[in-house]
C-alpha positions as CSV (number, residue, x, y, z in Angstrom):
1,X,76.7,101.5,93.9
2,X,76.4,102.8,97.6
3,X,73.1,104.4,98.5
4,X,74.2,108.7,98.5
5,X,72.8,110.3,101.7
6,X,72.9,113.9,103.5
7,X,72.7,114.3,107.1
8,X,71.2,117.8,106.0
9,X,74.4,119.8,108.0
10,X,76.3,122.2,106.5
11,X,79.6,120.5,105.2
12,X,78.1,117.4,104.7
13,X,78.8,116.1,101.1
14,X,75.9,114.4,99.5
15,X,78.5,113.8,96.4
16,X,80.6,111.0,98.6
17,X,79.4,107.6,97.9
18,X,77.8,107.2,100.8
19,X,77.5,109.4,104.0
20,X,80.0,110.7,106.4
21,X,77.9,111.5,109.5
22,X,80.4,113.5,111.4
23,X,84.5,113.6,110.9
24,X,84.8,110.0,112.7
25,X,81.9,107.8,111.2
26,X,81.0,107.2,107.8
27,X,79.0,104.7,106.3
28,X,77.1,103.8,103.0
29,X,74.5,101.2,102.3
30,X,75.0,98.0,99.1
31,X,72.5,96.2,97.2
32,X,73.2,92.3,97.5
33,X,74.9,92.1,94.0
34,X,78.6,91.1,93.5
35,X,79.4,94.1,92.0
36,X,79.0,95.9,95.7
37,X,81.8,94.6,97.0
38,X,84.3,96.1,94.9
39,X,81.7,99.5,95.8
40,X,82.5,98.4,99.4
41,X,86.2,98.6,99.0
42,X,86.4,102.0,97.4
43,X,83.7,103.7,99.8
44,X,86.3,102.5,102.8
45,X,89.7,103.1,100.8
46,X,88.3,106.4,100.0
47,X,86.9,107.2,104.1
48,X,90.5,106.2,105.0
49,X,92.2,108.5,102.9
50,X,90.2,111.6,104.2
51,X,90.8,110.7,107.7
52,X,94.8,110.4,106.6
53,X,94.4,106.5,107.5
54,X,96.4,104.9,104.4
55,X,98.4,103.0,106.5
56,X,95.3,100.4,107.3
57,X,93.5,100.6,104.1
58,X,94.8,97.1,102.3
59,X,94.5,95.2,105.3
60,X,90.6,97.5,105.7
61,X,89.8,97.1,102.0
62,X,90.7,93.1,102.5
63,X,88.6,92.9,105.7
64,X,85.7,94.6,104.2
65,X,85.7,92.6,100.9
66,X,85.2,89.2,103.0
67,X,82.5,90.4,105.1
68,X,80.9,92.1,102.1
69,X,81.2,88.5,100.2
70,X,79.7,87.1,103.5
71,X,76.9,89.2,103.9
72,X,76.0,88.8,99.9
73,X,76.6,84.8,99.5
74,X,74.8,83.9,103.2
75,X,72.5,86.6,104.0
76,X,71.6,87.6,100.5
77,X,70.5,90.8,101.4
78,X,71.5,94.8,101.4
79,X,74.0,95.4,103.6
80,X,75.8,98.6,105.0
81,X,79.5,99.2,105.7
82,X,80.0,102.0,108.7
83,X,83.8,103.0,109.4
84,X,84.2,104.8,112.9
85,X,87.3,106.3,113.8
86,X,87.8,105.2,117.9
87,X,91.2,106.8,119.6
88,X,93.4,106.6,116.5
89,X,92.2,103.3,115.3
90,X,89.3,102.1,112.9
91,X,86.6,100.4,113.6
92,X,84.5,98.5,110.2
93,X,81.5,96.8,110.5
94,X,79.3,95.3,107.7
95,X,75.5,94.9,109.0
96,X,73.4,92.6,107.0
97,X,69.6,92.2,107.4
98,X,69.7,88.9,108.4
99,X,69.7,88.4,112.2
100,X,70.3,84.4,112.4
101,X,72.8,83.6,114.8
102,X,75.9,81.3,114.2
103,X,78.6,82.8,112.3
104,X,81.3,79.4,111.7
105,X,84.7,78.9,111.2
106,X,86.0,76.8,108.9
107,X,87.7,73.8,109.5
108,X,91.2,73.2,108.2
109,X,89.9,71.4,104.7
110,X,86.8,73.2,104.2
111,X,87.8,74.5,100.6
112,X,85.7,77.9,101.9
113,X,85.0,80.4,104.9
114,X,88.6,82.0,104.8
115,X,87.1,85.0,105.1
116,X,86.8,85.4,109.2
117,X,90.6,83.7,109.8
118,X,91.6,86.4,107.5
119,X,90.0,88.8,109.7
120,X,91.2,87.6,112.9
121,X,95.1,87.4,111.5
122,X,94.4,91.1,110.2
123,X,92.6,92.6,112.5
124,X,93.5,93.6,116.6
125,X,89.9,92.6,117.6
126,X,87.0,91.4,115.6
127,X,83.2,90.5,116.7
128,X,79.9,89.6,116.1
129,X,76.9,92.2,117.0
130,X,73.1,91.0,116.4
131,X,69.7,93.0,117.0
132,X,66.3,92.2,116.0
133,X,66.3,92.5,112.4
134,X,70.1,92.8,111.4
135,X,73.2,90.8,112.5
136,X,76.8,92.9,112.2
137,X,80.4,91.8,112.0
138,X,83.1,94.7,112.8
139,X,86.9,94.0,113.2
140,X,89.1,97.0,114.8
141,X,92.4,98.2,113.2
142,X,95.3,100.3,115.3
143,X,96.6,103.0,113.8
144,X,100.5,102.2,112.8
145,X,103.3,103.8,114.8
């Protein structure tokens, strides 16, 4: 279950799983368990739908549950999702606490690490962000029409 916070401003719902920061970022943090990830993909199907993004939420939900799996089988530690809403389209990253450098894609008979093609076929741009103690991978999802 998402860590519940309160940014302490009126209108913000401690109730959400998770926190919505301001109408165009929300995020939640996961314990390293397998049972976060499905957690993961309700805290982003349910951010979509109050920002009236449905359109992106299989192809979001997808994204997220690799990058959860990811940050739970290879980091093995907590993790938070953050969804930021950028000029109509979605931005998802899933930060892990495990800054190690060297994210890999598979090669064509690994019989693992789909998770990242997946991404890049789904998503309009995807990346890699690392800081001193945490290592984050987003993908970006235009908004339909």
């Amino acid at each position: 279950m998402a860590r519940p916070g309160h940014d302490g401003r009126p209108g913000s719902d401690a109730s959400n799983e998770g926190r919505q920061l301001d109408r165009q970022t929300a995020s939640a943090t996961f314990p390293s368990a397998a049972a976060a990830v499905a957690d993961a993909r309700r805290f982003v199907r349910k951010v979509l739908a109050d920002w009236g993004m449905d359109e992106v939420a299989d192809d979001a939900v997808l994204a997220t549950s690799e990058l959860a799996t990811n940050a739970i089988a290879y980091a093995g530690t907590s993790f938070e999702v953050s969804c930021h809403l950028e000029e109509g389209d979605v931005r998802i990253e899933v930060r892990d606490r495990h800054p190690t450098r060297g994210i890999e894609m598979p090669g064509v008979t690994a019989s693992s690490g789909r998770g990242l093609p997946s991404i890049a076929r789904l998503a309009a741009s995807w990346g890699v962000s690392y800081d001193s103690r945490t290592k984050g991978v987003w993908f970006r999802l235009p908004r339909p029409g």
